[in-house]
BANUKOL-254225 format. One line per 5 residues: their letters; for each residue x, y, z of N, C-alpha, C. Coordinates in steps of 0.001 Angstrom, whole numbers, plus 500000, padded with zeros to 6 digits. Example, Ala and Ser with C-alpha at 12.3 -4.5 7.8 and 13.67 -1.06 7.14 Angstrom:
<sites>
AS) 513190:494310:507800:512300:495500:507800:513200:496700:507800 | 512850:497750:507080:513670:498940:507140:512900:500030:507870 $
</sites>
This chain:
<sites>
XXXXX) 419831:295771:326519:419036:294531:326465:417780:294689:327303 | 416816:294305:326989:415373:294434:327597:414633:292856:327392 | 414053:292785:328819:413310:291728:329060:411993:291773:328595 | 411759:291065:327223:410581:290990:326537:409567:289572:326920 | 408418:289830:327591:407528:288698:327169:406541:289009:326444 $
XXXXX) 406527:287503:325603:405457:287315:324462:403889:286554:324908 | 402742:286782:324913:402114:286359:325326:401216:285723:324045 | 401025:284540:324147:399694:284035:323261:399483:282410:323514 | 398147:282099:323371:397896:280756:323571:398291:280120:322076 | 398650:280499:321156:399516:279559:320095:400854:280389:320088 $
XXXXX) 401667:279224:319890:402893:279755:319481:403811:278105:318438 | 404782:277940:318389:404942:276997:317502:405561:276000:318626 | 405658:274673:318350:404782:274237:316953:403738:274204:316090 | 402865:274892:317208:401747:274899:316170:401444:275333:315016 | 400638:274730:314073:400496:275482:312564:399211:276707:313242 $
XXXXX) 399626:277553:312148:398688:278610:312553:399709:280237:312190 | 399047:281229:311506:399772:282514:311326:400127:283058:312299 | 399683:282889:313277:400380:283674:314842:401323:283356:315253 | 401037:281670:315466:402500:280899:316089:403816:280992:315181 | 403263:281046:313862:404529:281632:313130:404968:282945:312850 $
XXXXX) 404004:283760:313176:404307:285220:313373:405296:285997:314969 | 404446:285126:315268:405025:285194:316995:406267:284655:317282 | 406467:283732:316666:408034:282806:316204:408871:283620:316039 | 408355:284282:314415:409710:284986:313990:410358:286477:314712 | 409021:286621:315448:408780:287694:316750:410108:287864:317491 $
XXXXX) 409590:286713:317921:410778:286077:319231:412305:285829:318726 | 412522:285057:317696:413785:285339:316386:414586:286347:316611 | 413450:287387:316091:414181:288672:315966:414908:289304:317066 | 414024:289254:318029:413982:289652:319178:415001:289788:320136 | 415626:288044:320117:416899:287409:320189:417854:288269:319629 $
XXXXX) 417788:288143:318865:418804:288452:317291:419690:289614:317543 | 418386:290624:318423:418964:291976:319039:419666:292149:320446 | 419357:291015:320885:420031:290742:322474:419418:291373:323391 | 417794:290860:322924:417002:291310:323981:416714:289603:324773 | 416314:289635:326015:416218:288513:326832:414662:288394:326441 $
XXXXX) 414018:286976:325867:412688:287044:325627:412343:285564:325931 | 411053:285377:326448:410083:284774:327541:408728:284371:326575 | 408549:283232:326484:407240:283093:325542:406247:282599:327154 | 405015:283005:327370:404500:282170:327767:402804:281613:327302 | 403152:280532:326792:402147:279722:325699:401388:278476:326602 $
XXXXX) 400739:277633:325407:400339:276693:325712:401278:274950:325597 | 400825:274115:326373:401261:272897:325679:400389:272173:324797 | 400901:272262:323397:400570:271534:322270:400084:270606:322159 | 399162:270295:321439:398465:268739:320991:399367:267957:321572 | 398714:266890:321523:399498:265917:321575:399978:265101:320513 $
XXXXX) 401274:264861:320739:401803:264272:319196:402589:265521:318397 | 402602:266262:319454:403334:268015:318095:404613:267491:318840 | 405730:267633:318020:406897:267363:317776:407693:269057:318382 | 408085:269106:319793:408855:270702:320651:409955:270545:319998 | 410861:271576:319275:411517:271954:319451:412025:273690:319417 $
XXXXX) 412237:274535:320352:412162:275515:320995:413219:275953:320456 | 414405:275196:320443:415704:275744:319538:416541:276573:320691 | 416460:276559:321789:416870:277093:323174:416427:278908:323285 | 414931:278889:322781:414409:280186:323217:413464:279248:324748 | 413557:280625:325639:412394:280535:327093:411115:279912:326568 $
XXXXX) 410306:279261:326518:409162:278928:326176:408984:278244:327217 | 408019:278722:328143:407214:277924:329208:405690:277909:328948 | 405409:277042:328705:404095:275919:328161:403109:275620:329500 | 401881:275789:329918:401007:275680:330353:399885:274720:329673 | 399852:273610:330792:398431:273260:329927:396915:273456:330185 $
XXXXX) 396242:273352:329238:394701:273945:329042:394134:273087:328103 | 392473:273546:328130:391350:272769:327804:391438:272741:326579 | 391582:271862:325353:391304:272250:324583:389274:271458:323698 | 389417:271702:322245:388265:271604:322268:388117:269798:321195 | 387621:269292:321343:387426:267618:320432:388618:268034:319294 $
XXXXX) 388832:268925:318239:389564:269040:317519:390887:269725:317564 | 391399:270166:319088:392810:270269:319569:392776:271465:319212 | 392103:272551:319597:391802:274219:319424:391623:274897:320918 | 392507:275413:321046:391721:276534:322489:390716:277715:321629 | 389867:277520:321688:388767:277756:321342:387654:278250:322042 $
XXXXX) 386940:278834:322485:385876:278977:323441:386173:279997:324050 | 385230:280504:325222:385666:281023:326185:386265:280527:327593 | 385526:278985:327887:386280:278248:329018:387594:277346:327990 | 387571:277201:326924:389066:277116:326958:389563:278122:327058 | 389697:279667:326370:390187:280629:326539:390399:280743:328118 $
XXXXX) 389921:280855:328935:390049:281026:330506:391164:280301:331220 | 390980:279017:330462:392057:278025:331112:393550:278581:330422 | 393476:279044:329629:394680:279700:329718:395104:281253:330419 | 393808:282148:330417:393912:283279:330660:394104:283642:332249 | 393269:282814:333161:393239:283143:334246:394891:282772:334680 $
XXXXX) 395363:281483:334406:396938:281426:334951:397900:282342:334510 | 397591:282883:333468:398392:283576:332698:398156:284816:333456 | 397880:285373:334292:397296:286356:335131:398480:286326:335977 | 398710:285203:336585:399754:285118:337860:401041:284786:337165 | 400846:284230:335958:402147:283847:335383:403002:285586:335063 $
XXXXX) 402109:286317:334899:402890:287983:334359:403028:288220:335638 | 402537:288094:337019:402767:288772:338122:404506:288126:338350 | 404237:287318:338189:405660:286057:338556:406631:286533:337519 | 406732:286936:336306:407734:287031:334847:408027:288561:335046 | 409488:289028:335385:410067:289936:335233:409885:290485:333996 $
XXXXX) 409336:291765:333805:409357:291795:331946:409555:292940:331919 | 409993:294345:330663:410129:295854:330571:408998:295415:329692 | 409056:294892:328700:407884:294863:327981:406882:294023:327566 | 405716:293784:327402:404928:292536:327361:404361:292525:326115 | 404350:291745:325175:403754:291298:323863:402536:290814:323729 $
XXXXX) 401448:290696:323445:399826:290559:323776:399282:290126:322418 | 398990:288816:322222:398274:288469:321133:396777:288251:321627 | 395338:288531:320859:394520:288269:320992:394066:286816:321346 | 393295:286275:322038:391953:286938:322148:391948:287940:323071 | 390313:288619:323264:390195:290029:324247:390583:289058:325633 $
XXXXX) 389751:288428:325909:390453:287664:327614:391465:287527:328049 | 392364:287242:327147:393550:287260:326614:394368:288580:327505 | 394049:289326:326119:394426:291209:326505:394097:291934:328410 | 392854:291466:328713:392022:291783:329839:393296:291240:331104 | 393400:290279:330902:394258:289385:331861:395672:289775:332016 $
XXXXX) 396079:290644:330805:397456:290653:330716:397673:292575:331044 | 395857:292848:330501:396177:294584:330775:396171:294914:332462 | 395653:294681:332667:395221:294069:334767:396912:293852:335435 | 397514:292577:334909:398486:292377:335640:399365:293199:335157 | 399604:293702:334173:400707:294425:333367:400743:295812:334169 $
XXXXX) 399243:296139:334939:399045:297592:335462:399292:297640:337152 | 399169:296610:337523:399576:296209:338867:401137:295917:338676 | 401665:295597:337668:403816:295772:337726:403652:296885:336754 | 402929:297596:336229:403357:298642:336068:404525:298746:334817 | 404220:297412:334106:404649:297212:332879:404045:297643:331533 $
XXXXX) 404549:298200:330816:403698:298753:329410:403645:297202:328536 | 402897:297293:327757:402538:296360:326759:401951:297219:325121 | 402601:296074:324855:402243:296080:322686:401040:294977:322620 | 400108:295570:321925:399320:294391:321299:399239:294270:319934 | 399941:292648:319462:399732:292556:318099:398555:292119:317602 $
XXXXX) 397675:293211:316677:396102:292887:316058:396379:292016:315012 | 396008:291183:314813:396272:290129:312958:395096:290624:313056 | 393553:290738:313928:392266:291312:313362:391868:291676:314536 | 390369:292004:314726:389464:292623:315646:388583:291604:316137 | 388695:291291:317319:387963:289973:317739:386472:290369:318084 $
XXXXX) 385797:291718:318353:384818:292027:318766:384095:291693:316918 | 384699:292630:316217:383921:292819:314591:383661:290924:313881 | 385081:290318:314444:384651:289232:313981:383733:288094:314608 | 383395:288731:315776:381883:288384:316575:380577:288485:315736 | 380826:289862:315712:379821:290450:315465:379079:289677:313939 $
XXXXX) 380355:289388:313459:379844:288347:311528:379727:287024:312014 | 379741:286724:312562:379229:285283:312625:378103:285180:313690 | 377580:286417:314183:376307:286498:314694:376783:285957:316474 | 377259:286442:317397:377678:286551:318391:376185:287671:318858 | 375614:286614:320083:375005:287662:320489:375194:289738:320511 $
XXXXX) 374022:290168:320262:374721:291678:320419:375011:292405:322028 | 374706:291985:322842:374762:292264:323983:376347:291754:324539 | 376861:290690:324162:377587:289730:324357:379093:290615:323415 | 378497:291073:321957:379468:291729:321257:379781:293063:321542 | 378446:293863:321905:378994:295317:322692:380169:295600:324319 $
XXXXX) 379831:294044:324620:381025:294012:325945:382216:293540:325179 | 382360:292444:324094:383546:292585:323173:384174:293873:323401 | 383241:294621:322567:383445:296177:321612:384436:297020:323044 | 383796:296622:324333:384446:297971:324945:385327:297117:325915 | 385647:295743:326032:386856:295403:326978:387999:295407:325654 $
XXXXX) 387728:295084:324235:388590:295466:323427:389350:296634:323352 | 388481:297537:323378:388907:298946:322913:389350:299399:324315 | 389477:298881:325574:389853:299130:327060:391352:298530:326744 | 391192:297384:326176:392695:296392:325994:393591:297893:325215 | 392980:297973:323923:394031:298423:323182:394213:299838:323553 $
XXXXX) 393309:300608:324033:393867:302045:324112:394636:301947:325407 | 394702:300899:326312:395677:300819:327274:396972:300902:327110 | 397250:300219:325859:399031:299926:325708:400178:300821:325174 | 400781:300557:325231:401934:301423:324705:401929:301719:322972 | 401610:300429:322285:401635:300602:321258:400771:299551:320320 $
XXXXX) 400024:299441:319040:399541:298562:318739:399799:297900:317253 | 400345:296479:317419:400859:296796:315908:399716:296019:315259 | 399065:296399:314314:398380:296273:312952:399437:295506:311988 | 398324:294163:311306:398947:293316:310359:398442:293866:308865 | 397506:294932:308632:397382:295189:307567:396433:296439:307272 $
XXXXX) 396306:297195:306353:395536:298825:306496:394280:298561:306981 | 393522:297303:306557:392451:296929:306631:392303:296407:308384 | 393100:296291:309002:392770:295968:310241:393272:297243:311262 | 393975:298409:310869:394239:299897:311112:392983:300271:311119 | 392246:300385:309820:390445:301185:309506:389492:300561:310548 $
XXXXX) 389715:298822:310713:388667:298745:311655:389102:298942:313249 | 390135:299243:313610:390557:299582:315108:390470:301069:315019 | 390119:301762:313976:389964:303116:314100:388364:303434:314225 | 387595:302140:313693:386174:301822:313701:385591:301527:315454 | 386492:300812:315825:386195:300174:317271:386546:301247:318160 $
XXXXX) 387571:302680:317678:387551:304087:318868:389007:303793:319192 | 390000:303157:318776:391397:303102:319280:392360:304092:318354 | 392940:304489:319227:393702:305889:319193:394977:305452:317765 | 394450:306449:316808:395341:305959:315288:396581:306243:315854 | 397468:307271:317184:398736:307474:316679:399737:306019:317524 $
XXXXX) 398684:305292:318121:399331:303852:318723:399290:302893:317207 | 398625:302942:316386:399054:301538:315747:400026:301974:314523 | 400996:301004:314395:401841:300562:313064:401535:299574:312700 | 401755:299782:311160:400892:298200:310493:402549:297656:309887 | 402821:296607:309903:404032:295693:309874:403786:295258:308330 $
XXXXX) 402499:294815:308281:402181:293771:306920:402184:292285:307238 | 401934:291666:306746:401380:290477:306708:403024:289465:306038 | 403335:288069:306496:404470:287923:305948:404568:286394:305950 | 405258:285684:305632:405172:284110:305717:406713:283800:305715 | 406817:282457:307033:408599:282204:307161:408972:281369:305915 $
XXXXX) 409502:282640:305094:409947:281643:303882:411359:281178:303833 | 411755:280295:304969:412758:279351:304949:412080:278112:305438 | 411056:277631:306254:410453:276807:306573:409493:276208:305258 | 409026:277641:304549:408014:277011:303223:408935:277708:302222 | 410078:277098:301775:411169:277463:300773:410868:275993:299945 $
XXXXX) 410235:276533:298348:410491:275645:297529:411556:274438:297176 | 410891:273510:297253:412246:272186:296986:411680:271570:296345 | 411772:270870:295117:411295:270074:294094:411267:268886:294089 | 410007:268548:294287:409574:267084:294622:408885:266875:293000 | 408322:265100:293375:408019:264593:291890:406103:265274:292054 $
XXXXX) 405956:265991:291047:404310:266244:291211:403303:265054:291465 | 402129:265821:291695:400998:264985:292024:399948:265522:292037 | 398939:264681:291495:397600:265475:291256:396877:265664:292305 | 397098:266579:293133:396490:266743:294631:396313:268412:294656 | 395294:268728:295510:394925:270240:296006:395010:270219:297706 $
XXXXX) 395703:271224:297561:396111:271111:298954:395556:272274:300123 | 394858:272004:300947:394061:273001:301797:395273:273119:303334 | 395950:273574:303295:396659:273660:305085:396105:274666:305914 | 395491:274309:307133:395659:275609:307862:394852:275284:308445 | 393896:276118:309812:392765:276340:310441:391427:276177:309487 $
XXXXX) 390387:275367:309797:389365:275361:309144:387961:275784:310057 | 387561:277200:310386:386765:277650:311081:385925:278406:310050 | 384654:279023:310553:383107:279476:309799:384050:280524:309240 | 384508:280920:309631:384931:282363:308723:385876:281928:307295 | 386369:280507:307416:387095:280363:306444:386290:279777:304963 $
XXXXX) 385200:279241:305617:384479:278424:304703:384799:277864:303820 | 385875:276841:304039:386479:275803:303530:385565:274492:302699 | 384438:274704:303118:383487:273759:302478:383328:273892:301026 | 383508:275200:300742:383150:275601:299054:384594:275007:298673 | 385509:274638:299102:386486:273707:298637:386242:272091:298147 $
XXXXX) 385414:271382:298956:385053:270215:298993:383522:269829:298095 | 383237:271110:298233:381738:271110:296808:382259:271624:295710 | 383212:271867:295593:384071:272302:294036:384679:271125:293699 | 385648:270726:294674:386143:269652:294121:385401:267955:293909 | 384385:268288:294547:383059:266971:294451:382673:267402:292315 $
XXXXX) 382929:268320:292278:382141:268692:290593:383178:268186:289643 | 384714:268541:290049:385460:268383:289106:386250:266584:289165 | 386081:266096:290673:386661:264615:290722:386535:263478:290254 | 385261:263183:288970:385075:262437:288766:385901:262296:287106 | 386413:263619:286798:387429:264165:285527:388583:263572:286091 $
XXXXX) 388967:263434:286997:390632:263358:287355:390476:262053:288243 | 390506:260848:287694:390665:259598:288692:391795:259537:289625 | 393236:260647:288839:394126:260207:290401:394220:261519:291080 | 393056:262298:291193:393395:263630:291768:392349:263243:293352 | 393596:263840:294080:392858:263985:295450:393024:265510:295808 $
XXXXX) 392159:265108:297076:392088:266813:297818:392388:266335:299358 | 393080:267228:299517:394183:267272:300892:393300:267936:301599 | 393307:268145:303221:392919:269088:303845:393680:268867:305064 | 394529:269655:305668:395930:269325:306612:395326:270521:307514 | 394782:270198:309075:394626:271299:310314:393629:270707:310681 $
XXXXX) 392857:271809:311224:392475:271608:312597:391352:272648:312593 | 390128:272702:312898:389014:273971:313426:387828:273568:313597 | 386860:274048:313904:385662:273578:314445:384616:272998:313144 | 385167:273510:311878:384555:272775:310948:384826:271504:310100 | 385956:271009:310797:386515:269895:310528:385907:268591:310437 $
XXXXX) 384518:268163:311739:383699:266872:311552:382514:267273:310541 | 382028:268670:310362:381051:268577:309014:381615:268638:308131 | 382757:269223:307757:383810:268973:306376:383962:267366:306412 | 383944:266978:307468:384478:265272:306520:382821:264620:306336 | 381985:264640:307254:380904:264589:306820:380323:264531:304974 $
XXXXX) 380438:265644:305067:380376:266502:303588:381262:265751:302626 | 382495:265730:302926:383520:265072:301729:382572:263744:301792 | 382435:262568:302877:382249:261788:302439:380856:261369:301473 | 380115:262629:301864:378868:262319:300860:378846:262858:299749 | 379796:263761:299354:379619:263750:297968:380614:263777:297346 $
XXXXX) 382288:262915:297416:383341:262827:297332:383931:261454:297951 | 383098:260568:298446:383876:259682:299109:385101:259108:298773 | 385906:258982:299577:387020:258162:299402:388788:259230:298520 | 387735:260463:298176:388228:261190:297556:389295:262457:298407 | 388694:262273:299664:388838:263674:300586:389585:262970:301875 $
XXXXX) 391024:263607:301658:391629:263130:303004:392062:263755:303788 | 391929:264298:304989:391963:264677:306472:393030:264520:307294 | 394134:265590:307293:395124:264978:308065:395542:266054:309328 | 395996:265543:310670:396022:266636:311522:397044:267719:311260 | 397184:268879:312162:398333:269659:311736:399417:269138:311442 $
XXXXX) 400264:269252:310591:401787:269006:310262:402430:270194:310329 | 404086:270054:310750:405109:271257:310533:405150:271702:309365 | 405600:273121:309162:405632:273499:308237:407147:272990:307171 | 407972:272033:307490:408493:271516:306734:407739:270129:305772 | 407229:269635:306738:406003:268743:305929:404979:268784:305374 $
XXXXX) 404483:270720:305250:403222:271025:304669:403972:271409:303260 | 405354:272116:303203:405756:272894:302068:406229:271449:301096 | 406114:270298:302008:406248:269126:300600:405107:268661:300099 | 404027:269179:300613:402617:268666:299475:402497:269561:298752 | 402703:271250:299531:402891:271963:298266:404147:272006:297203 $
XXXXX) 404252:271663:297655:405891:271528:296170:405068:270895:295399 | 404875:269555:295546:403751:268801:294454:402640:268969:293889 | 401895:269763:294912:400426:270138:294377:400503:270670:293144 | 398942:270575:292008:398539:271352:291430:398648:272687:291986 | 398066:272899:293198:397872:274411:293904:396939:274119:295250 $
XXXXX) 397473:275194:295956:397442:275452:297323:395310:276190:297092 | 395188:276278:298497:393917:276439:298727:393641:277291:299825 | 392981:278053:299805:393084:279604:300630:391699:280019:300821 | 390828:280409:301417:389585:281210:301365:389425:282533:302565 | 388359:283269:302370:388044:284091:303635:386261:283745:303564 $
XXXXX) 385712:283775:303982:383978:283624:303717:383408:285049:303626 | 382825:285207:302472:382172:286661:302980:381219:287165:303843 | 380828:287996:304840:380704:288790:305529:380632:287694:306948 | 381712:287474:307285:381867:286237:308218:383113:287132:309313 | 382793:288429:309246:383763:289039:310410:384755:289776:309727 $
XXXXX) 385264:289071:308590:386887:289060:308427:386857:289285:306997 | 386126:290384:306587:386267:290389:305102:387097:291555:304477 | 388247:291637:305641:389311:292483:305561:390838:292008:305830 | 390583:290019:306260:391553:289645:306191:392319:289536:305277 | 393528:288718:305420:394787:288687:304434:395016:287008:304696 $
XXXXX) 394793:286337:304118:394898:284866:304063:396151:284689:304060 | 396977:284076:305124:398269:283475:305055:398713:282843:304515 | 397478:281886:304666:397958:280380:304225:397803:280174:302772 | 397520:281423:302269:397659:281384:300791:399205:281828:300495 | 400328:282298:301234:401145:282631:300904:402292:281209:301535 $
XXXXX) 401919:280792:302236:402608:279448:302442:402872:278723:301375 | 401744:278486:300752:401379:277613:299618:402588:278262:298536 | 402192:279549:298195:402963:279617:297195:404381:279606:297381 | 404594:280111:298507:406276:280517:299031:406981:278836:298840 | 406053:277611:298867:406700:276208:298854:406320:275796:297246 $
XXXXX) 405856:276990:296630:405637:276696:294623:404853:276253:294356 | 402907:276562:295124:401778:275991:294342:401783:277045:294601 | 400604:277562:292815:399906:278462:292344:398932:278249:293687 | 397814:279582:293601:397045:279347:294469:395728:279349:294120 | 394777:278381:294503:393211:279306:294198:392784:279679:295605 $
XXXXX) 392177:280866:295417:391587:282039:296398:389915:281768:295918 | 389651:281942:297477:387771:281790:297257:387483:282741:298246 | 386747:283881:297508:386018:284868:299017:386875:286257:298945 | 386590:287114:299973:386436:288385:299856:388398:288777:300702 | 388632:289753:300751:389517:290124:301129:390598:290744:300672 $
XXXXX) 391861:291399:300610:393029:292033:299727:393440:290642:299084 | 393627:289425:299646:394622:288581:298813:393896:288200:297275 | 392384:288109:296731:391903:288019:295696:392861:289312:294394 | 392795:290509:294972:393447:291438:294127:394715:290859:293804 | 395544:290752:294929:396828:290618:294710:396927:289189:293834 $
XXXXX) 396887:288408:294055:396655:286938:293227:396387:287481:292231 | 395501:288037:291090:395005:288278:289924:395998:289258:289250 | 396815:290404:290053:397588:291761:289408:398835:290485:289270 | 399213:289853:290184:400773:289101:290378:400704:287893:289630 | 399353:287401:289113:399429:286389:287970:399891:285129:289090 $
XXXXX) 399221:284836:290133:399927:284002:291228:398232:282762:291062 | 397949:282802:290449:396786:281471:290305:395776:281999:289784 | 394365:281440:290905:393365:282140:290683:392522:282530:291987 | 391739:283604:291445:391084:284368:292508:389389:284235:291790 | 389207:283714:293078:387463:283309:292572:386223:283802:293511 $
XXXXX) 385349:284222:293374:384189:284375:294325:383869:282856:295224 | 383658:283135:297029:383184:282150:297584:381711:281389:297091 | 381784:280312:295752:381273:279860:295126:381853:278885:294276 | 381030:277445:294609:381159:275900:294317:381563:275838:292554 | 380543:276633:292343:380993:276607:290270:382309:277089:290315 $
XXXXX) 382394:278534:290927:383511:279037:290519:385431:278099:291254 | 384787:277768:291856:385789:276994:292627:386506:275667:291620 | 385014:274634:291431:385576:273694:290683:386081:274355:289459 | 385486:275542:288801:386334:275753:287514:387683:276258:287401 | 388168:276663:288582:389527:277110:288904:390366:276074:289235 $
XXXXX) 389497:274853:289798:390402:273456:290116:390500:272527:288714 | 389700:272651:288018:389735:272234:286510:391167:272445:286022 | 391500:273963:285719:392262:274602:285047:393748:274085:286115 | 393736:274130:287323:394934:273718:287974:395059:272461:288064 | 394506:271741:287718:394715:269987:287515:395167:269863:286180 $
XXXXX) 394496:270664:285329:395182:270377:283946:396280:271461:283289 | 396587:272080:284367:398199:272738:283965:398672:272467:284922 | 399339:271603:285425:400195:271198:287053:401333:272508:286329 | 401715:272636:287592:402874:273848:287150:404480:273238:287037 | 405191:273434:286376:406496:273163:285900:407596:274232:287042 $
XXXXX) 408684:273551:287355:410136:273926:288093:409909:275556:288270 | 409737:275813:287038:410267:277319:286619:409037:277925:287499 | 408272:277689:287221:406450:278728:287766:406618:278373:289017 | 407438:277261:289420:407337:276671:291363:408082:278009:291635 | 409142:277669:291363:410059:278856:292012:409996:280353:291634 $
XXXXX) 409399:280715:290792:409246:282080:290400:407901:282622:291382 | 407416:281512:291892:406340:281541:292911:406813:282246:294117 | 407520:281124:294595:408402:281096:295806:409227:282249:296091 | 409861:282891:295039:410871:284006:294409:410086:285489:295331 | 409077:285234:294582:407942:286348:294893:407810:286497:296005 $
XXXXX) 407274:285399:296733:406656:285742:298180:408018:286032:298785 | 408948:285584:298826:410241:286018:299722:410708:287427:299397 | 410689:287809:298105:411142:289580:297887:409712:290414:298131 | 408540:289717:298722:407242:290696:298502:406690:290647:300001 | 406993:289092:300991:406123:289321:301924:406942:288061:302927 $
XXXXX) 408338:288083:303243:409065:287585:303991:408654:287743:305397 | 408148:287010:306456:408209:287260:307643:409327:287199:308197 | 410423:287827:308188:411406:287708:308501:411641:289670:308692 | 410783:290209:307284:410527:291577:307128:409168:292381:307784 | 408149:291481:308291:407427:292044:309226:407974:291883:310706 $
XXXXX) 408748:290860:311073:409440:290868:312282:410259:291769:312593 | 411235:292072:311903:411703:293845:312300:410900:294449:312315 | 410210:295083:311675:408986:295941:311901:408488:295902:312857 | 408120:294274:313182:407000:294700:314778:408404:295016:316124 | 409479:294335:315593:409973:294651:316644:410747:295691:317128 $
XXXXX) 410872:296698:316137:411306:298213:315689:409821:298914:316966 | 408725:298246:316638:407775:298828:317042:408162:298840:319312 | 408326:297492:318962:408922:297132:320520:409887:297628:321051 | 410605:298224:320367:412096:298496:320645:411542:300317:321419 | 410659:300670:320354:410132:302008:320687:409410:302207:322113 $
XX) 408853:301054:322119:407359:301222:323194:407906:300527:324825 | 409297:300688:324890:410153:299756:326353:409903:301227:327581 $
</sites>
């Protein structure tokens, strides 16, 4: 048995691919009769704890008008305590989710106890600076406290080939990373058959890289065709007050806004939806991500439409799993056209759902990363 801590400023309840990645982390982790230690943040307010009797000690910090640690002085307010919190936490091994401040704080104390650490990449926080126009002076100190973080650790696990190529881009040593794959908890978003409804459903983080807006100018083209069709948008990100902005001027009344929900209450709008809603923005950092929250959607039985650059457009189009469209307003509403007027039937919900659980179970990247942990003690 080995004393594992997990480090990240999300973990669950929160919605978000980490906190549920990091979840099933910790799951597993258990599972093996290792002793494991989350140390996170405390949640919005209004998020509904239940921990399920794993260690989770919660710190609170700054967050930003829309309930995001976000920034760099929010980032700090978690990072600097989290400094003394690893000096204080007995650990063999330490778990390290991004951000770099993050990593910096945890590579420092981890080297003063003389503890090894794993860092799990979902992406590259310097590259995705660098696309959304992060000063360059500002991104070259990214570039090298990053690449200080990761060639420090024991081991690095990679969520997908595409985030392997760019940590091999940033100078980090290929024989540290394993890539796990990308995965969604499909018992939390497990299809259950509700009565449909003409709704599109957006869940997740709404930040510049996602460019969620070409959602709300697509569906402004096609809403005046569908009198009882609405458009959902369920989370939380910094583009959240010009997205409602936006809905209301050219969609009013049409576009509704709701804060994060659990993922038992997100997989019941998708049960109903026409289809789930997913994007990456192109050249916005991340045009090598893997959209999660497109696999949520389907794993609870909406088809999906995909907007923007990344592996999940391919896969959607070969797997016949919705549609995959260029980040573009025409192309968007014409994909919401076609999913308003084929709502999908029992059979296509679950043959949905079917899929993502035999293709991309987080339940099957969690061994993996923790095979990876098991190695690196």
């Amino acid at each position: 048995m080995a004393r594992v801590t997990i480090v990240s400023r999300l973990f669950r309840p929160e919605s978000g691919a980490a906190a549920f990645r990091l979840g099933a982390l910790a799951d597993e982790l258990v599972a093996r009769g290792h002793q494991v230690r989350v140390l996170t943040t405390v949640p919005p307010k209004g998020a509904r704890i239940d921990d399920g009797g794993l260690d989770v000690r919660r710190w609170p910090v700054l967050r930003d008008k829309g309930g995001n640690v976000r920034g760099y002085v929010q980032y700090l307010s978690y990072d600097i305590p989290l400094f003394f919190r690893l000096l204080l936490t007995k650990s063999d091994v330490v778990v390290i989710e991004p951000p770099t401040t993050t990593g910096v704080s945890s590579r420092v104390a981890c080297g003063l106890k003389r503890t090894p650490y794993v860092h799990f990449s979902a992406d590259v926080v310097s590259t995705a600076a660098e696309g959304i126009g992060v000063n360059r002076t500002v991104v070259r100190v990214l570039k090298f406290l990053e690449r200080w973080v990761l060639n420090g650790s024991r081991s690095v696990i990679a969520v997908s080939d595409g985030v392997r190529d760019d940590l091999a881009r940033l100078g980090v040593r290929d024989d540290l990373v394993t890539v796990v794959g990308v995965g969604i908890d499909t018992t939390r978003f497990a299809y259950v058959e509700r009565e449909p409804a003409r709704t599109l459903v957006y869940g997740g983080t709404m930040s510049e890289i996602h460019g969620a807006d070409v959602f709300v100018r697509g569906f402004a083209k096609v809403a005046d065709k569908y009198a009882d069709a609405k458009l959902l948008m369920i989370g939380q990100g910094t583009d959240v007050p010009a997205l409602k902005e936006l809905a209301e001027r050219l969609a009013p009344g049409r576009v509704e806004f709701r804060t994060p929900k659990p993922a038992e209450e997100l997989r019941r709008e998708f049960a109903a939806a026409s289809a789930s809603l997913a994007s990456i923005k192109p050249s916005a950092g991340y045009d090598f991500a893997f959209a999660t929250k497109a696999l949520a959607g389907l794993s609870a039985g909406a088809p999906v439409i995909y907007a923007g650059v990344g592996p999940m457009g391919p896969l959607v189009r070969d797997e016949d799993l919705g549609w995959a469209v260029e980040w573009d307003e025409d192309a968007v509403a014409e994909a919401m056209d076609k999913a308003l007027a084929e709502h999908p039937d029992t059979s296509r919900r679950a043959a949905l759902s079917r899929w993502v659980r035999d293709n991309h179970s987080l339940e099957s990247v969690a061994r993996k990363a923790a095979d990876v942990i098991d190695r690196s003690r």
